[in-house]
N, C-alpha and C positions, 0 to 999 in steps of 0.2 A: 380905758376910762378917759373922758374927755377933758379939756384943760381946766373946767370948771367942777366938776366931782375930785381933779386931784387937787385942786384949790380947798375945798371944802374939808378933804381931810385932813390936810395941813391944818386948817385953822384951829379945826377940833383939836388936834393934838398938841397945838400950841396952848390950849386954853385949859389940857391938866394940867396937874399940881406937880408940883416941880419932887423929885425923887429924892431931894435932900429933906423937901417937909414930910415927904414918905418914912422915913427911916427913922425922924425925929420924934414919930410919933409911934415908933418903935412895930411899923408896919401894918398896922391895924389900917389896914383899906378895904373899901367897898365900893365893889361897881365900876364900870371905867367907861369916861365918855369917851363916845366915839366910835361905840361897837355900833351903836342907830347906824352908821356913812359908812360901817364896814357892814354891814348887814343889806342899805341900800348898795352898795357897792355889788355885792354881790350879785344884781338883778341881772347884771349884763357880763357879757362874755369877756372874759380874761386872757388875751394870749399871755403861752407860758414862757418862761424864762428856759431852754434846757438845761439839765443835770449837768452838772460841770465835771460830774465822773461818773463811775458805774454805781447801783443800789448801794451796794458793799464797797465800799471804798478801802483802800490801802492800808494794813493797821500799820503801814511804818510811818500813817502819817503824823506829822509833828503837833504838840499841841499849838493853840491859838492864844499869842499874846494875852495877857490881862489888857482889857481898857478902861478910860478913864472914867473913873466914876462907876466904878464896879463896886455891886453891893459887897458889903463884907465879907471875908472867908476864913473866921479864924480858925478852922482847920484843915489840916492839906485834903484836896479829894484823891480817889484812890486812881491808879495810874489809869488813862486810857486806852494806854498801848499794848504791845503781845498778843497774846492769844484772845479769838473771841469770847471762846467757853462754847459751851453747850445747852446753856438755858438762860433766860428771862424770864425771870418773876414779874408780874404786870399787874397792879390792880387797879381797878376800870369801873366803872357805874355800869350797870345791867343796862340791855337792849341797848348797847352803844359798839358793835364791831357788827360785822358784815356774816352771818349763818346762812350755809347753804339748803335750803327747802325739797331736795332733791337730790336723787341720786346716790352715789356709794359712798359719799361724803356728807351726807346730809346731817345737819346739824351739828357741824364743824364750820368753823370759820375760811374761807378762800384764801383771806389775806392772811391765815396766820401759817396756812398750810405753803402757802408760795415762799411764804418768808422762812418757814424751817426748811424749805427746798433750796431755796438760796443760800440759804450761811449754814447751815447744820446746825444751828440751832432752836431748840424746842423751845416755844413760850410757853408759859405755865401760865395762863392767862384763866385772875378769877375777877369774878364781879363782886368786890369786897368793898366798893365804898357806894352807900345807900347816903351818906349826907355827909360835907366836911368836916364838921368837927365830930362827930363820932368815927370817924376813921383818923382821924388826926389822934385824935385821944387814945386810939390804940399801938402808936406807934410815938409818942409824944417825948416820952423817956430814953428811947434809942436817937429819934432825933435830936436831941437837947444835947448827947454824948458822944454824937458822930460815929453812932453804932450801927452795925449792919440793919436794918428795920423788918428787912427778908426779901423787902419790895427794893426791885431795880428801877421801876418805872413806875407811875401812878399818876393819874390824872386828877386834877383838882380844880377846882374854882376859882375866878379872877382875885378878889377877895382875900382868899384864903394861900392861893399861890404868892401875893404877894406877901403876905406876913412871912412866911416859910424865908422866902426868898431877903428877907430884911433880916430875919433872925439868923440867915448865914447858916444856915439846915440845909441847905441844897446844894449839889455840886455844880460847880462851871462844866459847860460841854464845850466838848475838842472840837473848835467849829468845823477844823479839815475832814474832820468825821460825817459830818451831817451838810454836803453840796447841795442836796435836794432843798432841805430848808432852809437856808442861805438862800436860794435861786427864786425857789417858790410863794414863800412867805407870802400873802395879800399885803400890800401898802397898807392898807388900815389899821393891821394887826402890831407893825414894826414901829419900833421909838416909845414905847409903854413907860413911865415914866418909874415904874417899879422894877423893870430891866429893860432897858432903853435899847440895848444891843444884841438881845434875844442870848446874853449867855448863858441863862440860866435856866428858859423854859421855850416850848415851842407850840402853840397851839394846837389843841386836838378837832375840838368842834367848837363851834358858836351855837346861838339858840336863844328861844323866847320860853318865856311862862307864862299861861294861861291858862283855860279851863277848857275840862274833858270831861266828857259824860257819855253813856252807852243811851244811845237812840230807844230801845226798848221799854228800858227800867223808867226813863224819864215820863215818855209816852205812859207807861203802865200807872204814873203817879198821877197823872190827870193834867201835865203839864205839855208845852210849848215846848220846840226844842231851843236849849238855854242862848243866849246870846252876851249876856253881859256878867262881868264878875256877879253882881248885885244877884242873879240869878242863884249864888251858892245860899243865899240867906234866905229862899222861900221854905216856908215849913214842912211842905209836901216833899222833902229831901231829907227831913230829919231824922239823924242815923245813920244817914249812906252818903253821907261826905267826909273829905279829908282836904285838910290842908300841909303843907308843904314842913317840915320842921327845918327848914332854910330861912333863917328870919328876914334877909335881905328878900327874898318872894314872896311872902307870905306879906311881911307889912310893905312890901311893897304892892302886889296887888290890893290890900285891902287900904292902901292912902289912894288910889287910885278908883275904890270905887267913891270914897267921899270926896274924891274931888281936889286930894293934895297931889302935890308936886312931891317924888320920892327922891328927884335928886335934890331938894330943898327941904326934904322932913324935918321938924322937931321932938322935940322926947312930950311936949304938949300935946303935940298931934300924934305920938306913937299910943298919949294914954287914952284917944279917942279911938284910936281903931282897935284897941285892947278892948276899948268899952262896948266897941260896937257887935267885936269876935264872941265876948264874952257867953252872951245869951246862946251863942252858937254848942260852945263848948257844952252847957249845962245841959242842952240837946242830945248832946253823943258824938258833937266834933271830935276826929282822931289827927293825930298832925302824924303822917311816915315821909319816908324819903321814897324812894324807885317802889318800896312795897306795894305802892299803890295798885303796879302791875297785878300784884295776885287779886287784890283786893275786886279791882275790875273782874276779872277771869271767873271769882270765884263768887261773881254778883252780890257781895257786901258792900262794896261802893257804887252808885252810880251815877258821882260827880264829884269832881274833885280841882282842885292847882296841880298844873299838872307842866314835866316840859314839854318842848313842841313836839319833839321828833316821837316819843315814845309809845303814844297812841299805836300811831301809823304805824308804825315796825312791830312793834309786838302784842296791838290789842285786838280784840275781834271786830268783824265788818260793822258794828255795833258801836262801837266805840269811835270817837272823834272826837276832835281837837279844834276849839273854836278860838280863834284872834276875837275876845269880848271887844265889846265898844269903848269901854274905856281906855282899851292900850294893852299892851304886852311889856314884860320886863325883860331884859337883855342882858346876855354875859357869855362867857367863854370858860369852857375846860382844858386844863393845857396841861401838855407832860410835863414833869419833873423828875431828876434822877435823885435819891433823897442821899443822903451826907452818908458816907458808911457802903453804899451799893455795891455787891460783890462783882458785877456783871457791868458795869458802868461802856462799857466797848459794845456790849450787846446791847445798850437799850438807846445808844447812838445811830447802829446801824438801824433798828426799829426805825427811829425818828425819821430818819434819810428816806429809808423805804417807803413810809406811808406817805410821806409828802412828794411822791410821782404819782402825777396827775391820773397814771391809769389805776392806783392802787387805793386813790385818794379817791376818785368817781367809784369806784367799786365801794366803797365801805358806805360814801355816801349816797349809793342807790339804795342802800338797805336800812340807815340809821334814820333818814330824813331828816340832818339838821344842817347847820351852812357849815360847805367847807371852806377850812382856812387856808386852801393850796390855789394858786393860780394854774388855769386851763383844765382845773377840774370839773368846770362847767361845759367844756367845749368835749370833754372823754364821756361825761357822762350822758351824752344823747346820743353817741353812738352804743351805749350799753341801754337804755331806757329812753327813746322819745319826748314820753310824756312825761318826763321830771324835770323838763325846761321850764312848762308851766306851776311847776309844786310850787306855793307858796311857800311853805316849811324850808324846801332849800332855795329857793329865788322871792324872798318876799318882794310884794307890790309895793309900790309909791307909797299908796293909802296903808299899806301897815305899818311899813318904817317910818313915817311922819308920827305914827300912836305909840313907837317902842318908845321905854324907859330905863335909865341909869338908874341903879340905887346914891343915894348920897356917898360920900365918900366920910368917914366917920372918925372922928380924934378918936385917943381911945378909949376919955370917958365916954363917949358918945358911944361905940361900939360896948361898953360894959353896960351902960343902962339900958341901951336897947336890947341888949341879950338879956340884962335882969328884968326887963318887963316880960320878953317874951317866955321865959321861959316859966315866971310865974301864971302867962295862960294858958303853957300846955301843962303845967301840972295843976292848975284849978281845978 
């Protein structure tokens, strides 16, 4: 990156909100600038940092001091060291790891098959979270008590990692554990002002939200094929749309078709794009999370909010994924190992693994969304050519000038906007 893109990063991450108004506000966060320069960042090649050990690193290693300014932890996490075990419990949003199309392994994962080859340990990997807070909610009570929750690992949203991570739900990682992520991390991603030090979590994927429709179904309605948010609100659609039950996407794309700012929204301007959804709703709007997948497949949807990568990985030749004209919204899903995790050794050595460049280009040939590992771009056109030019994992200029942060939210702000929303998915 050149001396003016790492200027620009900088400036962006100077200009969040400092981590002590994070915490004051008892972590209710949304959105994080900055992801726009790490997303632009991503356009151009990364030389990588080597691995400062092997995938599997040493379990006699020591843990990693506390630093300063470390969220809270008011209870002990469970040890890192000894034995690795034998399993990882992982849970993940669907069409997001790497299945192989082919062969004797065919629809099995590569990366998770290399990884039980490496440490002897089996992942128990399910696709259990369709949206944040319904996967939150089912695990809400174990984490409040620093209970096992079942899950070692789990992937979650900016947002919603950072509440976790304030409420002291989350365990610190043994940084000597994880060399790869230390080494690799993208500059964009590192100094978050909700774990400034990365103790707490390690990015999985980046990614935009927009809209996806099946070329056929559209065609068959008597329409164009769609271009703009404003597109989900023609009538010739009515019934075979969904929108996102992520309210951070949802009112985020719909302030962007009228024309607001979503890292400046109001709850005035939340009660126009309620008003504007509304008529949608009375139509047959459905709001899911990842279900959308079947929904496509099983030609009951065909147009929806949708994330980037998911089309392209798991939906038919039909189905595609449009950057509208009004902009995309932006964010990141990132591991965390939760309070209570019986595996906490195994889902370190995970972390380490996937952030090697060649294991990192492998999941992202399959997932299409931006990786968070540096020299993952330069592995991955020796594995895929043409995924140099995917916008999904290299966006252009002209997209990342259109991406969007959600506001960052007090947390009345975050309660009324979830009580608006959720009074229009239950209308």
């Amino acid at each position: 990156m050149d001396e003016m893109g790492e200027k620009g990063l900088r400036d962006a991450l100077e200009t969040r909100i400092s981590r002590r108004t994070l915490l004051r506000r008892g972590g209710q966060i949304a959105g994080v600038t900055g992801v726009g320069a790490f997303l632009a960042a991503c356009s151009g090649s990364a030389a990588t940092t080597a691995p400062t050990q092997a995938a599997v690193p040493s379990t006699a290693a020591s843990a990693a001091a506390p630093s300063a300014g470390a969220a809270a932890s008011p209870t002990a996490a469970p040890p890192s060291e000894g034995p690795m075990g034998t399993i990882l419990n992982f849970a993940n949003w669907p069409a997001y790891i790497d299945v192989a199309t082919s062969g004797p392994d065919k629809g099995k994962s590569p990366t998770l098959l290399q990884f039980e080859k490496a440490t002897g340990v089996h992942v128990n990997y399910q696709e259990k979270i369709d949206d944040n807070n319904s996967f939150v909610a089912t695990i809400r009570d174990q984490l409040k008590a620093g209970l096992d929750t079942g899950w070692d690992l789990m992937a979650l949203t900016d947002w919603m990692a950072a509440r976790l991570i304030g409420l002291g739900w989350i365990s610190k990682i043994n940084q000597a554990n994880v060399p790869n992520c230390r080494a690799n991390l993208r500059d964009a991603l590192r100094n978050l002002p909700w774990d400034p030090n990365n103790d707490y979590h390690y990015t999985w994927q980046s990614g935009m939200t927009g809209v996806g429709y099946n070329k056929k179904s559209v065609a068959k309605a008597g329409m164009p094929p769609l271009t703009k948010v404003a597109d989900l609100w023609d009538s010739r659609l009515a019934g075979h749309v969904t929108f996102l039950t992520e309210m951070r996407d949802t009112f985020g794309l719909g302030a962007l078709k009228l024309g607001i700012d979503p890292a400046t929204i109001t709850l005035d301007q939340v009660k126009q794009i309620v008003n504007d959804m509304q008529p949608l709703v009375s139509q047959g709007l459905r709001f899911t999370g990842n279900s959308y997948l079947q929904d496509f497949a099983n030609g009951k949807v065909w147009a929806a909010m949708v994330w980037s990568g998911d089309l392209a990985s798991s939906g038919s030749a039909d189905d595609t994924f449009v950057f509208p004209e009004e902009g995309t919204m932006i964010w990141s899903d990132n591991m965390l190992i939760p309070k209570g995790a019986q595996h906490q050794r195994a889902a370190e050595a995970f972390m380490n693994f996937v952030y090697d460049p060649k294991i990192a280009a492998q999941i992202e040939d399959y997932v299409y969304y931006v990786c968070p590992v540096k020299g993952a771009d330069v592995e991955i056109k020796k594995i895929d050519p043409s995924a140099a030019t995917n916008p999904l994992i290299f966006p252009t200029p002209a997209i990342v000038a259109k991406q969007h942060a959600f506001k960052i939210l007090t947390s009345d702000e975050d309660q009324q906007f979830n009580n608006a929303f959720n009074t229009l998915m239950g209308s």
